[in-house]
N, C-alpha and C positions, 0 to 999 in steps of 0.2 A: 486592581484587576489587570492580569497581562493582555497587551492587546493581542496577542496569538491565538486567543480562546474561541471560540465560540462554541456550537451547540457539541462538535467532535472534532477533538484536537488532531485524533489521526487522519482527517480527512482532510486537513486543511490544505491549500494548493497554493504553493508561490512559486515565482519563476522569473524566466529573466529572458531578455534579446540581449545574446553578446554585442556590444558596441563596436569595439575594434576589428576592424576587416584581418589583421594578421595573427592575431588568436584563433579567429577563426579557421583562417588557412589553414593555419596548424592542426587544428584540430580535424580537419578535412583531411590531412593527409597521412595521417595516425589512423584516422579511422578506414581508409582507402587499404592504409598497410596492414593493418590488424585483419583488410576484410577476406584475403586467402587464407587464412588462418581457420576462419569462420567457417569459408566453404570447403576446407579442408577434413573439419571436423563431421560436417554435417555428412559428407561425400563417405566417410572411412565409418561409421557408424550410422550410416541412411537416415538421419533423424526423421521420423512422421511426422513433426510440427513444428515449424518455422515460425515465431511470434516475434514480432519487434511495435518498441512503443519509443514516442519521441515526442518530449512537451517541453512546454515553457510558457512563462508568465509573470508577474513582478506583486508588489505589496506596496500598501501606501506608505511603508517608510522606507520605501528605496532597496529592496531586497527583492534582488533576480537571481534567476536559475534558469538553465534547460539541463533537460533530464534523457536521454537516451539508452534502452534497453535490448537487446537481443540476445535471443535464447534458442535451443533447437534442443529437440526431447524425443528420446526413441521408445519406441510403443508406447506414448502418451495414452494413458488411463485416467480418467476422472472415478475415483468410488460412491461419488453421491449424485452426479449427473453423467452417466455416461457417455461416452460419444456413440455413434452410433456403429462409427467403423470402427472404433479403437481395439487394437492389438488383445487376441487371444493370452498373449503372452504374462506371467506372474511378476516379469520383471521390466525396467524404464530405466533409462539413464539419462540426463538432463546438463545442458551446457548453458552459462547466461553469462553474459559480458554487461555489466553497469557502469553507465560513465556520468557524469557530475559534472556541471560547474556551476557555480554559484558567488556572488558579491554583495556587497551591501556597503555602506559611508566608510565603516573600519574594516572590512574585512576582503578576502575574497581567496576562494580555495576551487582545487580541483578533486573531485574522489570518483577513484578508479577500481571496480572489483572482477575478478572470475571467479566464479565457481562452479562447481561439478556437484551433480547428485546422485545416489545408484536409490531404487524406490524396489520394492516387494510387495506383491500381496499375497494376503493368506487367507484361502478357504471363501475369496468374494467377497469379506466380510472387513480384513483387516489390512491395511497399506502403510509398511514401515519405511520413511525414507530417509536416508544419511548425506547429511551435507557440507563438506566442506572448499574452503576457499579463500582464496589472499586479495584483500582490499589497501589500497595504499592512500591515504589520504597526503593532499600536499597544500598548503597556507603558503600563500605570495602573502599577504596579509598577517602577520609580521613576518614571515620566513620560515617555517617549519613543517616538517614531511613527517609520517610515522607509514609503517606498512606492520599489518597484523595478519593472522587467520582465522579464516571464523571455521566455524563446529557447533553444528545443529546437528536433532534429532528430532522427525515429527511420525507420530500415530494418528491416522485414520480410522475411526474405526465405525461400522452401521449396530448400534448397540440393541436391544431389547426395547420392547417397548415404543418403536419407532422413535428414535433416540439417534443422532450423530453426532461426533466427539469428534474432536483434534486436540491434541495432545502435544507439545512442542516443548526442548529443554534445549540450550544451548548458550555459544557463548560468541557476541560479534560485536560489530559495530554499532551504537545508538544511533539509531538513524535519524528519528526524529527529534532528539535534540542537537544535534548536528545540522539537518537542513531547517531546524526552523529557525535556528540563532545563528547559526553560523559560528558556533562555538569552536573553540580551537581542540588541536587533535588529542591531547592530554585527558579528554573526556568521551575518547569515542568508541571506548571498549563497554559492554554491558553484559553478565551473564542473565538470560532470564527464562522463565519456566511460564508458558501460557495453555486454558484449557479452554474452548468454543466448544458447547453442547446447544444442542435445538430439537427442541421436541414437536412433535406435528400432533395436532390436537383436532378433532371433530371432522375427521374424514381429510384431513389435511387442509382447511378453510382455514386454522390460527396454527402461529406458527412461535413459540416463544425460544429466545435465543437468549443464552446468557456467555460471557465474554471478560474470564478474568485472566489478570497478567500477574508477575511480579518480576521486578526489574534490580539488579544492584549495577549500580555505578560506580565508578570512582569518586572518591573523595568519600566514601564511607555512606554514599545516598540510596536511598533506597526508593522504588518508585511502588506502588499500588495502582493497576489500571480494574475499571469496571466498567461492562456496557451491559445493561441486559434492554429487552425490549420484548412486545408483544404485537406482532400485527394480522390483522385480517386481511383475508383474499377476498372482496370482489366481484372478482374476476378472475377465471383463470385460461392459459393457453387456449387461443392463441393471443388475448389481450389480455394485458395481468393490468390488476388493481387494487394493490392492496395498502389498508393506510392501519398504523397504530401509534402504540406509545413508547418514549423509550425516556434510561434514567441513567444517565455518564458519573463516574467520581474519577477524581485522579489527585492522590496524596503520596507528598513527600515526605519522609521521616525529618528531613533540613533542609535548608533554601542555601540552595550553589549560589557561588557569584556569576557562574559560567552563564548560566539558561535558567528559563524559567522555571519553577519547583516550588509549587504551592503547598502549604500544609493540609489544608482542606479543600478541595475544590469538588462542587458536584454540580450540575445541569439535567434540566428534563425537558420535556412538550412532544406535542407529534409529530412524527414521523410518515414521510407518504413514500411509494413504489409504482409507476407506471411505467406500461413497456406496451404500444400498438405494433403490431406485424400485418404487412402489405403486400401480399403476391409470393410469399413465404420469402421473400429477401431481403425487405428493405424494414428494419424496426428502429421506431420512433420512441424514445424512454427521457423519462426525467425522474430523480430519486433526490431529496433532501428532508431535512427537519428544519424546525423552528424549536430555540428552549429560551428558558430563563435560566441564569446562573448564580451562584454565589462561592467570592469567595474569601476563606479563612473569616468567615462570619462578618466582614466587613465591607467588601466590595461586592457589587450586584451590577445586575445587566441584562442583555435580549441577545441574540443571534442566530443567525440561521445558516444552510448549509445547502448547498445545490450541486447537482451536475445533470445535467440535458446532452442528449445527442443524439448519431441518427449511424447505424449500423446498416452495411450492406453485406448479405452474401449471404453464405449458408455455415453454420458452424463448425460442420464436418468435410469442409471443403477450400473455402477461401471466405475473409470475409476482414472485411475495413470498418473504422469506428473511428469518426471524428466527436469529439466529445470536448467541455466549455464548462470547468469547475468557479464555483464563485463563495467566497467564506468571509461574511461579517460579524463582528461582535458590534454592539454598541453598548457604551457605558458614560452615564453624565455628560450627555450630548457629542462624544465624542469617536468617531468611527473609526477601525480598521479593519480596511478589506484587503482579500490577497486573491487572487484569480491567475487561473492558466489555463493552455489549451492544449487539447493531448489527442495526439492521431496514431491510430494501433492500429496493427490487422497481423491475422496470421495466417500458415497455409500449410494443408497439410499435405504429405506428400506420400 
């Protein structure tokens, strides 16, 4: 059993406090110089929504990371939760700067992306958007840089039936086997094609969601993701409560030497969602699961999955989010946790 796993592998949160005060500097002052750059863009193209997110946190086998995000997006449309003020407009255009760093006993790298999106909707119903962008990944750990582009393509669409669909094909960086091994850059391209559908059932009280991916890697690997899940509401606006069930696989056609790639891997148990709202600004939420795992018919286990935090502000306006992720597996008395803490807010303008 890898100790990476637990009940949702994409959820899993590691992270890191950089050590060295003159790394850091540096990084203070790249990001200082990058930051006209930023309000250059956002100035000459009025972005409506200013989003930035900045976490960090470590694992018990010594693997840290902080994570830093910002992005600015003009006529910001959501098609399945709208904003309230958001842009008449058919069209958005979307700017995000990702930065990385990340170490571990043997390793330690930096990965740096931009990219741009242009998004369309059609008829209220359907939202195509295009994305591309150049990520550079850099290994002090043994030495080695790579720089690619990525090229995505995703569909939104409000289908029949109260039905909604994402649709996504493209081809970038693996993310997740990248920050969760710290695998080297040789392995950090993936083309893959994913489809999220969720059907609203009984007046919209269940709400079942299903979540399939497929992945090719290098070295001829091929990944298999699956989440589906069913949960009940509760409760709904202005205090949501909704708890169900869910059931994860994640198979690899062959096991890398690079990262983790199980043949068989599946996990299940309940799933809970809470979210209290206080004077319409201040919301209180916690959302995890609990499963049992098994895997390649030989290894088994418990783990669960958490994030809590406390949001202030109003969504179509300003609003901050400190939040405190926490992810164990346990297997034959033996525990890996990985935890980190993540402060976001956005703002629109």
């Amino acid at each position: 059993m890898d100790r990476y796993i637990c009940c949702n592998i994409y959820n899993l949160s590691m992270g890191a406090i950089l050590k060295r005060k003159t790394s850091f500097r540096r990084f203070l002052i790249k990001f200082f110089l990058l930051l006209p750059l930023f309000c250059a863009q956002f100035t000459l193209f009025a972005a409506d929504l200013y989003q930035t997110q900045y976490s960090l946190g470590d694992t018990t086998d010594k693997i840290n990371f902080r994570d830093l995000i910002i992005s600015g997006d003009l006529n910001k449309k959501n098609l399945f939760w709208p904003y309230l003020n958001q842009s008449a407009n058919k069209h958005s255009f979307d700017f995000t700067y990702h930065h990385r760093y990340q170490k571990g006993p043997s390793f330690k790298f930096k990965y740096n992306e931009v990219k741009f999106a242009y998004a369309q909707t059609f008829k209220d119903k359907y939202r195509l958007s295009l994305t591309t962008g150049l990520y550079h990944f850099d290994e002090r750990k043994p030495g080695k840089s790579s720089a690619n582009i990525r090229l995505e393509g995703q569909l939104e669409a409000l289908l029949p039936y109260n039905i909604t669909g994402v649709f996504k094909l493209g081809r970038g960086p693996a993310i997740n086997e990248i920050f969760l091994t710290g695998v080297g850059f040789q392995n950090i391209e993936s083309t893959k094609a994913a489809a999220v559908l969720t059907k609203q059932l009984f007046k919209e009280k269940v709400a079942l969601r299903v979540d399939v991916r497929r992945h090719h890697l290098r070295e001829g690997v091929e990944q298999t993701f699956f989440d589906g899940e069913i949960m009940a509401a509760l409760m709904k606006y202005p205090h949501w409560i909704r708890i169900g069930f869910g059931y994860h696989t994640l198979d690899y056609n062959k096991n890398s030497n690079s990262y983790w790639s199980p043949l068989d891997f599946y996990s299940f148990g309940p799933r809970i969602d809470l979210s209290f709202l206080f004077r319409e600004v201040v919301q209180l939420y916690f959302g995890g699961n609990y499963s049992w795992f098994e895997e390649n018919e030989t290894f088994s286990g418990d783990g669960y999955y958490m994030r809590t935090g406390i949001k202030y502000g109003i969504r179509e306006d300003f609003m901050v989010d400190l939040a405190y992720e926490r992810n164990e597996s346990i297997q034959n008395n033996n525990s890996w946790i990985g935890k980190s803490v993540i402060l976001a807010g956005n703002y629109f303008f």
